[in-house]
N, C-alpha and C positions, 0 to 999 in steps of 0.2 A: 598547543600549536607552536611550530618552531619558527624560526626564522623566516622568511622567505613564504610565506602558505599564508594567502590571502594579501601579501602585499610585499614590498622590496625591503632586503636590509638597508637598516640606515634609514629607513622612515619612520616615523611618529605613527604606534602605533594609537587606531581609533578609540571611541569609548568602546564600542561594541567589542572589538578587537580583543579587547583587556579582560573584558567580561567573561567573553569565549571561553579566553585561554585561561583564567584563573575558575571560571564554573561558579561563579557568584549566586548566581540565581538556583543554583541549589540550596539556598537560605530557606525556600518555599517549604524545603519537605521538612516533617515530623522527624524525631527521633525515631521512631519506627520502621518509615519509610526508609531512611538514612540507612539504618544498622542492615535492613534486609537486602540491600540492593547492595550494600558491601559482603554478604552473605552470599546472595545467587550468582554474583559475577565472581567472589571465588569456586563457586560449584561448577560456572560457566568456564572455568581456566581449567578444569580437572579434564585429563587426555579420554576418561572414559567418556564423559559426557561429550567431551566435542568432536569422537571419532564415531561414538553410533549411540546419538541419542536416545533414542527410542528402545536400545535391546536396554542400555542404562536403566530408564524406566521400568523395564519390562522386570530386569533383576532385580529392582529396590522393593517393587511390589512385592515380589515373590517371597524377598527376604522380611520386610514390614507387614507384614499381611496388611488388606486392602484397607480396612479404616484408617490404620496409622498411616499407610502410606499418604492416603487422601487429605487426613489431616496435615503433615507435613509439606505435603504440596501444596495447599491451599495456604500455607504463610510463607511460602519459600517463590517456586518457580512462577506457579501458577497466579500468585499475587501479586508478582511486580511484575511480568507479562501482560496479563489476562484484564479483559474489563469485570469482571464479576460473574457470580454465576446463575445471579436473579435481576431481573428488571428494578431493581432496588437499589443495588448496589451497582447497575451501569449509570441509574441516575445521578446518584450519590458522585461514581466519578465523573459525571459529565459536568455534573457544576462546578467540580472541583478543579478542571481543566479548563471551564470557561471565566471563573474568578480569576485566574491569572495569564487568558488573555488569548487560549486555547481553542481550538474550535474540535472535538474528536470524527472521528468514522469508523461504523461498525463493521465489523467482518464478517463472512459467514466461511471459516476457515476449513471448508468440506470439499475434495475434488475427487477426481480419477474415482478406482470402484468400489464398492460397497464392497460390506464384511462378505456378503454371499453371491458375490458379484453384480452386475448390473441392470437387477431386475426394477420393473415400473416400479413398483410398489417402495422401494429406496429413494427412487428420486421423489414420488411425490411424497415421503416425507422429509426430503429434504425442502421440495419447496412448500411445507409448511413454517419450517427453520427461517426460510429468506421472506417470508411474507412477514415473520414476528420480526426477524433481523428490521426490516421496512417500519414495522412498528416503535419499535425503540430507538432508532433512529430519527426519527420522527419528533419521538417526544424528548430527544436530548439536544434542544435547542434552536435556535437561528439558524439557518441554512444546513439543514443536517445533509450527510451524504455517510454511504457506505459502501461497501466493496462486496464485488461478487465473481465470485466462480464461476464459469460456464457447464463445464464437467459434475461440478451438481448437479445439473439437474437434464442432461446431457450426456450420452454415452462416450466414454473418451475412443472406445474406439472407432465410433463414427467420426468422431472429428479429427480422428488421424486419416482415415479412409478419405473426408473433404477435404483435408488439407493436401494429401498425395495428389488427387482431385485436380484441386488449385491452381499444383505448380506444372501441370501438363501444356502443352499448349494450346490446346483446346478449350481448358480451363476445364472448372466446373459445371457449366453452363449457369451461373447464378450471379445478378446486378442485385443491388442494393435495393432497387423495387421489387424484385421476384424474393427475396429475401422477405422484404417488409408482408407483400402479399400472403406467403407461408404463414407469418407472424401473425397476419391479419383473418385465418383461419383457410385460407385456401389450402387445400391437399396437397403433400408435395409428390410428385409424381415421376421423381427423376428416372431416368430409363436406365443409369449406372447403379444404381439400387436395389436392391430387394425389396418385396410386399412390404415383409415385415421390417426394415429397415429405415423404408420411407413410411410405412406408420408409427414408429418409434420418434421420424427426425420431428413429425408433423406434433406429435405429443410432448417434445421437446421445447419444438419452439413454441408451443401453446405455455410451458410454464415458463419461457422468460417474459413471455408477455404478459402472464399474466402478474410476475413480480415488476414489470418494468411501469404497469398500467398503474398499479398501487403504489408503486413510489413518485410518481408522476402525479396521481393526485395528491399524496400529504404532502409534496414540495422537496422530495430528496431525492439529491443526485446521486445516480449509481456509477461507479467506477469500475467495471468488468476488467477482470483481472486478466494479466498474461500468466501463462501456464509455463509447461515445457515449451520449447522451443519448436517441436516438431509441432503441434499442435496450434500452433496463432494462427498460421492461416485462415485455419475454420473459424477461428474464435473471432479474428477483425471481421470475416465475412459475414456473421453472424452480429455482430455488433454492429457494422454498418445496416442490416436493416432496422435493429432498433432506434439508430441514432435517422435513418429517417423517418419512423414514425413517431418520434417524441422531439427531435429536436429540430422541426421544421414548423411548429404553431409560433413559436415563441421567442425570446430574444435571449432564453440563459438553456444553456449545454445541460440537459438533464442526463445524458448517455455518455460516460466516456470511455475512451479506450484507454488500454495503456500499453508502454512501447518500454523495452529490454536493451537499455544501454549497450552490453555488455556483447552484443549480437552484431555481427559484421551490415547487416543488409538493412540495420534498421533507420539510419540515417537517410538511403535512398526511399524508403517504404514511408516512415514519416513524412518525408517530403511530398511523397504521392495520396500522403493521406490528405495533408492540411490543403494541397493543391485542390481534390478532389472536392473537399467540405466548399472552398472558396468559388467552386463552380454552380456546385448548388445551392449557394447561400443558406449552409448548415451553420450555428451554432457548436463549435468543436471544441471537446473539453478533452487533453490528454495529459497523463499521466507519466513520470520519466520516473522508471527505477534502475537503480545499477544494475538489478537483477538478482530474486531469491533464489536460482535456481542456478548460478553462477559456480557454485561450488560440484555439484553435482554434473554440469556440462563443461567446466573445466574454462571459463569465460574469456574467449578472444579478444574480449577489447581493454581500455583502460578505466573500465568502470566509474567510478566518481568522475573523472575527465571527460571520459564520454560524455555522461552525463552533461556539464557544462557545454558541450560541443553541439548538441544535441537542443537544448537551452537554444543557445544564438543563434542556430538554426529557424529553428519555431517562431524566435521573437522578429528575424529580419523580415517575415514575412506570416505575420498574424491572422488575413481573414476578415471575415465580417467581425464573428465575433468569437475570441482565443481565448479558454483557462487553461493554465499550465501550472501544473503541480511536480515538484522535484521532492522525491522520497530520497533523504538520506540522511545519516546521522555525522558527515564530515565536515568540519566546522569550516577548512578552506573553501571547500566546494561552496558550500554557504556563500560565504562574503565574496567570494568571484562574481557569484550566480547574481548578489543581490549589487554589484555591478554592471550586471548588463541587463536587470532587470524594467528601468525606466523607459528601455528602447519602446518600439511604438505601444508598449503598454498593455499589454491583456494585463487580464489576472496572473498572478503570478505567488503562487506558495509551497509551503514546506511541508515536510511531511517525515513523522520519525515512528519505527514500532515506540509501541507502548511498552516501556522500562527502558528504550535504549537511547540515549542522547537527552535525558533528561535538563541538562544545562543550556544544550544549545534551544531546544526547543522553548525553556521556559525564558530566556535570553532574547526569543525574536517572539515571544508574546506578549511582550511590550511595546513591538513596532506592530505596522499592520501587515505584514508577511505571511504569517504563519498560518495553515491547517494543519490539522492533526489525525493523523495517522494509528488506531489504536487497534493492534490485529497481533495474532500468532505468527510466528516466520521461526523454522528451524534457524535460518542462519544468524537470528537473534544469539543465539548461543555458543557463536565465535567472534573474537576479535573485540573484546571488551576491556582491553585493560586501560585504556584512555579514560572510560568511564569511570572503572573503578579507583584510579587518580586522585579524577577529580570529588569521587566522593569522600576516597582517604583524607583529601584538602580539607573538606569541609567539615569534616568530622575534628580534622586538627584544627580548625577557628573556634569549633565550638567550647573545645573543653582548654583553650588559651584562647581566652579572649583580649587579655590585655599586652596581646603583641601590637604593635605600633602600623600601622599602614604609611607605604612610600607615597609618595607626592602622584603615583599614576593610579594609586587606589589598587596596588597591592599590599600584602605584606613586607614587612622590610623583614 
C-alpha cells in the first residue's frame, strides 16, 4: 500500500497499517502453502490463463490426460482456491481458518444452465448439492453462513423473463408477501406465464425453500448471490420473499441479499432496500461486492470506492437490525471502511476469496472485523501481483532471518 491509501502523507502510519503493507501475518502459512500460492499467482500472471480461463483448462486436460491433469490441479489451482473436495478436508480447513481468527462460508459455485440445458431433474440435483452445502456449513463452526445461487435451482431464463417483468411499469405484479406465499406452497398463477412456466417458477421456489427452511433450522445464514446484472431483479424479488418468511421470527438476518458495487443504480436500490426492511421491521443482512461479474460487463462505477460509498450509505441509516459484509481483498478500502465502521454500529465484516488477500484477511483476524468468504470466482485469477509480493516478502524473511527489523517493525 503506497502513500496516501488508507491515510494522509506525512502521518504516522497505524500498527495495522504496517502490518497490511509489509503482509506479516503471512507468518501463518506452512512452507507449502507459501511455495504454492507463489506458484498459482505466477500461473495466475500467464495471458493464457487470464484471457480465457477455462479453454486454458480445457487445453491442459487435453494435453495431461485427465488423471494428471486432476492430480496437478488438485496441488496447484484448485488447492489454494477451493475448500476441499470431501467433508474432511472442508473441516480440516475450517479449523484451520477459525484457529487464526477466521470465520469461513461455503459456496455452492453452480448457476445459469446445465450441461443438457435446464431440465428439472438438474436442478433437483443441484438442490441436493445446496442441502449438503447447508450441511457442512453447519458443522464448520459458530455462526456458520454460505452463499447461494438463485439460478441453481432456478431457470435463468425465467428470471431474465421476471426481471424484464420488473422493470415495466406495471411491474410484475409481485410484493414480498405474494412472493413468500409462492414460497409457502401456493401455486403461482401468473397470467404473463405459461402453464408450464408457472409450474416450473412454483417448483423453483419450492426448492429455495426448501434450502432456505434447512438452513434456518441448523442456524446458518444464507447470502443469495448477485448474478449478472440483467438478472437481480428477479433475484432481490425472489429473495425478499424469503427474507420475509425467515427473517421476521427473529432478531438475526438469516436471508441476505447482496448488492454489485460496480452498477450505476445500486446506490438508489439499496437505499430502497434497507428503507423497505425498516418499514417492516425485517432483520436485513447485505452483502457489498465490487462485483465478480465486472470484468465481463465492463463495470461503470469505481469499484473498491464504490464500495466504501455504498458502506456510509448503509451505516448512516441502519434499521432495526443491520449486517453488512464488504467483500474485497483491498487493503485501502479495508482501513477506510474500518473507519466509518463505528458509525451507528451493525455488524460489520470482511470478506476475501479463499487464496486471495490472504495477509489482509489473516491481519484483521486478530481484531473482531472479519468473515470469511471461501468460494470460487473466475476473477480470482486476475490482478494478483500485490499478493504475490507479499508472499515473495515472506518467503525472503524466512530463508534471512537474521536481517535486523527498523523501529516501526519492518525490515531495515
Amino acid at each position: 500500500m503506497g502513500p496516501g491509501q488508507g491515510g494522509c502523507e506525512g502521518e504516522e502510519e497505524s500498527p495495522l497499517q504496517v502490518q497490511l503493507r509489509e503482509g506479516r501475518a503471512l507468518a501463518a502459512l506452512g512452507w507449502w502453502e507459501l511455495l504454492r500460492g507463489l506458484l498459482v499467482f505466477a500461473l495466475c500472471s500467464h495471458p493464457w490463463l487470464q484471457q480465457d480461463p477455462e479453454a486454458f483448462l480445457r487445453a491442459s486436460r487435453r494435453l495431461l490426460g485427465a488423471r494428471l491433469w486432476r492430480a496437478l490441479l488438485s496441488v496447484s489451482l484448485w488447492g489454494h482456491f477451493a475448500v476441499g473436495r470431501s467433508p474432511a478436508a472442508i473441516e480440516e480447513l475450517s479449523r484451520w481458518l477459525r484457529a487464526r481468527g477466521l470465520r469461513p462460508m461455503l459456496a455452492l459455485p453452480i448457476e445459469g444452465e446445465g450441461p443438457d440445458g435446464e431440465g428439472e431433474a438438474w436442478f433437483e440435483q443441484n438442490l441436493g448439492a445446496a442441502l449438503e452445502c447447508v450441511g457442512l456449513a453447519a458443522a464448520s463452526g459458530p455462526e456458520p453462513a454460505m452463499q447461494l445461487k438463485v439460478t441453481a435451482l432456478l431457470s435463468q431464463r425465467l428470471c431474465e423473463k421476471l426481471s424484464l417483468r420488473l422493470a415495466e411499469p406495471e411491474g410484475a405484479g409481485l410484493n414480498p408477501e405474494e412472493v413468500a406465499a409462492m414460497l409457502g406452497g401456493q401455486v403461482p398463477e401468473l397470467t404473463w406465464l405459461s402453464p408450464a412456466e408457472n409450474q416450473h417458477l412454483g417448483r423453483g421456489l419450492r426448492r429455495l425453500e426448501e434450502v432456505a427452511q434447512a438452513a434456518v433450522a441448523r442456524r446458518v445464514q444464507v447470502l443469495v448471490d448477485a448474478e449478472m446484472s440483467h438478472l437481480n431483479p428477479a433475484l432481490t424479488c425472489l429473495t425478499w420473499g424469503l427474507m420475509w418468511r425467515h427473517n421476521r421470527g427473529g432478531p438475526r438476518a438469516w436471508i441476505w441479499n447482496t448488492w454489485q458495487a460496480y452498477l450505476r443504480d445500486t446506490e438508489s436500490h439499496l437505499a430502497a432496500h434497507l428503507a423497505q426492511a425498516r418499514r417492516s421491521g425485517l432483520p436485513c443482512g447485505v452483502k457489498l461486492v465490487r462485483g465478480a461479474y465486472l470484468e465481463q460487463e465492463r463495470g461503470r462505477a469505481r469499484g473498491y470506492g464504490r464500495c466504501l460509498e455504498l458502506l456510509g450509505a448503509a451505516l448512516a441509516r441502519p434499521g432495526p437490525g443491520l449486517w453488512l459484509m464488504v467483500a474485497t481483498h483491498n487493503e485501502g478500502s479495508v482501513l477506510q471502511a474500518l473507519r466509518l465502521s463505528p458509525r451507528p454500529s451493525p455488524n460489520v465484516s470482511f470478506a476475501q476469496l479463499q487464496g486471495m488477500g490472504e495477509s489482509l484477511g489473516m491481519e484483521l483476524g486478530r481484531s473482531p472485523y472479519l468473515a470469511r468468504r471461501a468460494a470460487e470466482n473466475r476473477g480470482a485469477l486476475g490482478g494478483a501481483r500485490r499478493e504475490r509480493e507479499l508472499l515473495w516478502a515472506e518467503l525472503g524473511r524466512r530463508l534471512r532471518p537474521w536481517r535486523k527489523k527498523d523501529n516501526r517493525g519492518g525490515v531495515a
